[in-house]
C-alpha positions in Angstrom: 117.4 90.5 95.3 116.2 89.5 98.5 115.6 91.3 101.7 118.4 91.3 104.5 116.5 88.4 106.3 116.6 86.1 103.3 113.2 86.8 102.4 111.6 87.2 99.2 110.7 90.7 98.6 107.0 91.2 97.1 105.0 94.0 95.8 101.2 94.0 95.3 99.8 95.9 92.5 96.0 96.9 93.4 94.6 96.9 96.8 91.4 95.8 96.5 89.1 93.1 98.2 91.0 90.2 96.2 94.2 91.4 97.2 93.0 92.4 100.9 91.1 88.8 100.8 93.2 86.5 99.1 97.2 87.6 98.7 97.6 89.5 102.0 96.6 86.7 104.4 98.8 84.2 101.8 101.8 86.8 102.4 101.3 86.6 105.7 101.4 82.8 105.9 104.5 83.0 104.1 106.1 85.4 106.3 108.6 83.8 107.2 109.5 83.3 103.4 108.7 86.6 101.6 108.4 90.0 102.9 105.7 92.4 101.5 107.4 95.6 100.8 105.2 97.3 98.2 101.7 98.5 97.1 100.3 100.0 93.9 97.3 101.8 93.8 95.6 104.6 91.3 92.9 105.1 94.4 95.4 106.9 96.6 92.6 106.5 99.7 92.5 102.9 99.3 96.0 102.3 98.8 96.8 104.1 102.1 94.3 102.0 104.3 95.5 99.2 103.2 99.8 100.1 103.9 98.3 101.1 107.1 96.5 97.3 107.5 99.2 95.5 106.0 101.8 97.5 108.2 99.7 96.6 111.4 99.9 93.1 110.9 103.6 92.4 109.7 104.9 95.3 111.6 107.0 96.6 108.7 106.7 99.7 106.2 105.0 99.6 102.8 106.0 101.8 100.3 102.9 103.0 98.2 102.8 104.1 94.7 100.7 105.0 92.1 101.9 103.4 89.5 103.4 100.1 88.7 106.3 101.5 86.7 107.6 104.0 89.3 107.1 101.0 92.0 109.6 98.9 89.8 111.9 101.6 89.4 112.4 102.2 93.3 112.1 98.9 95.0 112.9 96.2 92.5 111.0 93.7 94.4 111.4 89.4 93.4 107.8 88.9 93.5 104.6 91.2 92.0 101.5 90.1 92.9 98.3 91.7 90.7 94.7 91.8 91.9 93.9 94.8 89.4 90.9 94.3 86.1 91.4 92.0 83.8 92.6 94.1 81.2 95.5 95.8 83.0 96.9 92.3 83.3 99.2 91.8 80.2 100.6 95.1 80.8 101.5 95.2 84.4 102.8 91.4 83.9 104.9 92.1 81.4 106.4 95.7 83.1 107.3 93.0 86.5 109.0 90.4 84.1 111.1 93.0 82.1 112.1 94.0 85.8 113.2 90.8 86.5 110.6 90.0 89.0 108.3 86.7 89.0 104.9 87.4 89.2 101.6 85.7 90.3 98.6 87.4 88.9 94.6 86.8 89.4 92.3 85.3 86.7 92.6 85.5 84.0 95.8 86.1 83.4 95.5 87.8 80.1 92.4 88.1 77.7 93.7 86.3 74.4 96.5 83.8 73.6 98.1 86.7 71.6 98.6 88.4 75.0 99.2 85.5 76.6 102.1 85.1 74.0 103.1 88.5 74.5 103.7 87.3 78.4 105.4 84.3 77.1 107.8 86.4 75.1 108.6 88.5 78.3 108.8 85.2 80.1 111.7 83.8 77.6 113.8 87.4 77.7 114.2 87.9 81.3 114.3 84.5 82.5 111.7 85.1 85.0 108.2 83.6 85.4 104.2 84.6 85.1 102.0 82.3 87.0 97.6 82.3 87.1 96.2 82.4 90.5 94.2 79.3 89.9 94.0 78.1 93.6 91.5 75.0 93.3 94.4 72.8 92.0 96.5 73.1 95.0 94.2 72.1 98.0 95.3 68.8 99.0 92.4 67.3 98.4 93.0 68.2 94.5 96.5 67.2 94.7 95.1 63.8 95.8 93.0 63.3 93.0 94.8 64.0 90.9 97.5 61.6 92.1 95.0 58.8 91.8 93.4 59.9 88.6 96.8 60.6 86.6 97.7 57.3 88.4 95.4 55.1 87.3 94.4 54.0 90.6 90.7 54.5 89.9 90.6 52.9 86.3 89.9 54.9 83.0 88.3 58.4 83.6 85.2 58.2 81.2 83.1 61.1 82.0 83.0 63.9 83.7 80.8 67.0 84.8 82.3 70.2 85.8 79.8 72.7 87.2 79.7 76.7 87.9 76.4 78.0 88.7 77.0 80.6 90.1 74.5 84.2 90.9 75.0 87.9 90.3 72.7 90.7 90.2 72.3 94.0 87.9 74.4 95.8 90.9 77.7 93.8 90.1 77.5 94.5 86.7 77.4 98.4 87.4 81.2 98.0 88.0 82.2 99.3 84.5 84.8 96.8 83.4 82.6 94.0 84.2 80.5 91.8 81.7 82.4 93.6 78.7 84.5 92.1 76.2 87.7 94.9 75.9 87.8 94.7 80.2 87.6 91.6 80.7 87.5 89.2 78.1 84.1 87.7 78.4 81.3 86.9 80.8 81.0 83.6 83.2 83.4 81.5 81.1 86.2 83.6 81.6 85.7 85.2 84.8 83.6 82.7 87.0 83.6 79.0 85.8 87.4 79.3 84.0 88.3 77.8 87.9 86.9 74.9 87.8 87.1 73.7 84.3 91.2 74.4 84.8 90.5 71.8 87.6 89.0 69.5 85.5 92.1 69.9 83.2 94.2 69.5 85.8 92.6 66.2 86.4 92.0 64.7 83.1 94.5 66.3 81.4 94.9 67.4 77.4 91.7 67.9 75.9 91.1 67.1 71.9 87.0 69.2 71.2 84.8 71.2 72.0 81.4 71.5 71.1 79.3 74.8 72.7 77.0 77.6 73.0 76.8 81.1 74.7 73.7 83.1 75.6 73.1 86.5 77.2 69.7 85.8 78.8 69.4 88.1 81.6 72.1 90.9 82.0 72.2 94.0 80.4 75.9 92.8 79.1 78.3 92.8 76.0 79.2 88.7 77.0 77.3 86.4 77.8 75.8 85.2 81.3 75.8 81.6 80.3 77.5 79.1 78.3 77.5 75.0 78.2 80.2 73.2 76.7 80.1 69.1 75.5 84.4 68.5 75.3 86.3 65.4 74.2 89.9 64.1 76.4 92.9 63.0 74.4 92.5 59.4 76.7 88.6 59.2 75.4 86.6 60.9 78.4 83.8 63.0 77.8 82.5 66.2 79.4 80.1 69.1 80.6 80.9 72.1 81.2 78.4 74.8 82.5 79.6 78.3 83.4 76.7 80.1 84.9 75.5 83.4 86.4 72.0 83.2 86.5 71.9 80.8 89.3 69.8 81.0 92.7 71.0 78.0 94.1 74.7 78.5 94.0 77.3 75.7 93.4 80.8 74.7 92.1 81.1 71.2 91.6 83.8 68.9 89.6 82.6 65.0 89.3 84.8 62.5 87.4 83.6 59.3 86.8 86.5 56.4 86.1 85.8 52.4 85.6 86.3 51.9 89.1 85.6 55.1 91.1 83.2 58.1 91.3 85.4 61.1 92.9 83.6 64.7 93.0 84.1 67.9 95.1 81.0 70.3 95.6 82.1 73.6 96.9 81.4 77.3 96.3 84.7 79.2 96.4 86.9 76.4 98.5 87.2 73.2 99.2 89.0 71.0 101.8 90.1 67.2 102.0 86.6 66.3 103.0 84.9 67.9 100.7 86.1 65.2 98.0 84.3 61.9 98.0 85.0 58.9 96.1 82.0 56.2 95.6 83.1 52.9 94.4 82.4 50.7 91.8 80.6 47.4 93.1 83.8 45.7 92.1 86.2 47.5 93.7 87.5 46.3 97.2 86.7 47.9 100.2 91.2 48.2 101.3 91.5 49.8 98.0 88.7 52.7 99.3 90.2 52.8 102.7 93.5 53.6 100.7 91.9 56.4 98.6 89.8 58.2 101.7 93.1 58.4 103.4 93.3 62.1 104.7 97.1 62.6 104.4 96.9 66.2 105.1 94.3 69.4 105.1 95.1 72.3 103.1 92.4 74.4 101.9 92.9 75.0 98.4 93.8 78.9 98.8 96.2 81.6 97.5 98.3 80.3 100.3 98.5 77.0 99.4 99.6 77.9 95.7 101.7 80.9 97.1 103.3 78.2 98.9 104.1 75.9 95.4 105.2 78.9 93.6 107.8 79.3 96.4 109.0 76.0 96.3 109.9 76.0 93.1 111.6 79.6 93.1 113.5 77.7 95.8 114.0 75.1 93.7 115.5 76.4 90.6 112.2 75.1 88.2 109.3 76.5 86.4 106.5 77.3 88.8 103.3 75.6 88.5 100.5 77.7 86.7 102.5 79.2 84.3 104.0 78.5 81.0 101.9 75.5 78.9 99.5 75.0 81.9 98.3 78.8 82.1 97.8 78.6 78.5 96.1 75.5 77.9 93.4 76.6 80.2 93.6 80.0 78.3 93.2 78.2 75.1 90.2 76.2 76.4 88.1 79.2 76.8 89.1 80.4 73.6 87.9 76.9 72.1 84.4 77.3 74.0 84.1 80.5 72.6 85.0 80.1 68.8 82.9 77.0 69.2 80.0 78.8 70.4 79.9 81.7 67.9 80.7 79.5 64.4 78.3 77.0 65.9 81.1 74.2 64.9 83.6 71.5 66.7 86.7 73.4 67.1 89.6 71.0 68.0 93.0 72.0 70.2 95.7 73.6 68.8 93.9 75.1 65.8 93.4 78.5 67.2 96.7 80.4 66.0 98.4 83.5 64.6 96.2 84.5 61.9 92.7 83.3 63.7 90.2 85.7 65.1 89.9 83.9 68.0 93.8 84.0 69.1 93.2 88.1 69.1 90.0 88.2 71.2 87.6 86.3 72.9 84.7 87.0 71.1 86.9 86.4 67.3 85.2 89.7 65.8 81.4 88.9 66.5 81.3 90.5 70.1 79.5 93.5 68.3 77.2 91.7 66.1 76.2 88.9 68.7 72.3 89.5 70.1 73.1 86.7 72.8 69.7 85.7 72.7 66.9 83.1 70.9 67.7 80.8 68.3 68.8 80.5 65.2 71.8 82.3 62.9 72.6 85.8 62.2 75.4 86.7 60.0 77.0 82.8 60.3 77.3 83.8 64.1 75.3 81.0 66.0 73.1 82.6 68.8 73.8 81.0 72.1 
């Protein structure tokens, strides 16, 4: 149902800085589009500075609640938007879908692919739609690329790097449901570098292997702080993947390198048009550059920009992008690193199923048992 104005009504569960950071300003982009009407909170404190924030800037009433279930109940609201930990995800997203309401939820969307087929269950019986917040793919500089990339226009990808090294200290692990595997899934891989490498599948597309290895090396943590990952592309490419926490000198970086073009974006948590550069190929002619430089537009990749896609295609009628066999592929990737990292063998897509430890949790059963650190076997679990 939507509001009297014609505008999509949304409700936010959590109120924290992701929500205050990231959805509010993208709802209030979209203002003239969807209507904020809604606000869940267990931190009753929180929860009322931000109705009071949110209320000053759109000029209309939020209703607060403590509880996602009551919320549904009284306001019935299109759109749910969570910012909450990691392991309320599943839960809340599928409460919003049996209500009938789309939803866009922060990273990662769930912590297995047997929640993530829960969600898709949900999904199939109420008709209505779950969607990542993976922002990176919808800046337009990411939409170009991968229009020339999926296009062909910069010959064969053939290999590619895809970087998070990233820095936190002892104090942000203090939060309790950080760094452990029952709140939130894993360590960097799943909640740090699991943005870019779904840009680098957004660019390259299906991936067929994946070689790795995991290591705790600094934090007092259940996960690990850093893992590396060698992978193989259905079309032949090969590529790194480093997701990192240990890092002083802080970067985010995807390079592709195709027979006729180098195109890489370096960034920390954003990128622009500008910030993607393409280097030719000493073959290549210089109209052909001119033609892939061309700045068409600037959108910042952003919760608004993908707010604004997932819009679209309510308006549209279609699948929204981020969800369905997107959200899990990049789901299942991360799965993949880990199984690859802990059996210390090639794991290869689609094996990881019903019946495999790895489709239950992250860590596939070893999350107990794993030191994290040195060389070596214990117990068949490779050592990162």
């Amino acid at each position: 149902m939507t509001s009297s104005s014609g505008r999509r009504r949304a409700a936010v569960v959590g109120t924290g800085a992701i929500v205050g950071g990231g959805h509010l300003p993208a709802l209030r982009a979209h203002a003239d589009r969807v209507a904020l009407v809604a606000a869940v909170d267990v931190d009753a404190g929180r929860l009322d500075a931000f109705r009071a924030a949110a209320g000053a800037e759109t000029g209309e009433a939020v209703a607060g609640f403590s509880s996602v279930e009551a919320m549904l109940d009284a306001v019935r609201p299109d759109l749910v938007l969570i910012g909450t930990p990691p392991s309320l995800h599943r839960e809340q997203t599928v409460a919003a879908l049996k209500a009938g309401a789309w939803v866009l939820c922060e990273k990662p969307l769930c912590l297995s692919l047997a929640e993530y087929d829960d969600i898709a269950a949900a999904e199939e019986a109420s008709g209505a739609y779950a969607s990542v917040i993976f922002q990176h793919r919808y800046g337009s500089g990411a939409v170009r690329a991968r229009e020339l990339i999926r296009g062909g226009e910069l010959g064969a990808p053939l290999v590619a790097h895809c970087q998070t090294t990233w820095h936190r200290d002892a104090a942000y692990y203090s939060v309790p449901w950080r760094g452990r595997w029952a709140t939130e899934g894993g360590g960097p891989t799943m909640g740090h570098g699991i943005h870019q490498y779904d840009l680098l599948l957004h660019l390259l597309g299906e991936w067929e292997e994946v070689q790795a290895m995991a290591a705790r090396l600094v934090h007092d943590t259940e996960s690990e702080d850093v893992s590396t990952a060698l992978v193989r592309f259905a079309g032949g490419a090969l590529a790194t993947v480093v997701n990192s926490v240990l890092s002083p000198d802080e970067v985010s970086r995807v390079r592709v390198d195709c027979a006729d073009a180098t195109v890489e974006v370096t960034h920390l948590y954003g990128h622009r048009s500008g910030d993607w550069v393409y280097t030719p190929a000493p073959h290549v002619a210089e109209e052909r550059v001119d033609a892939w430089c061309e700045v068409r537009e600037d959108v910042p990749s952003s919760h608004t920009a993908q707010l604004g896609f997932v819009l679209d295609a309510w308006d549209a009628g279609v699948r929204p992008p981020g969800s369905g066999r997107e959200a899990r592929d990049t789901l299942e990737f991360a799965a993949a690193l880990y199984k690859a990292a802990f059996t210390g063998r090639v794991v290869r897509a689609g094996e990881i199923g019903p019946g495999d430890a790895f489709y239950e949790a992250m860590h596939g059963g070893f999350g107990e048992s794993w030191s994290g650190r040195g060389r070596g076997r214990v117990g068949g679990v490779g050592r990162g």
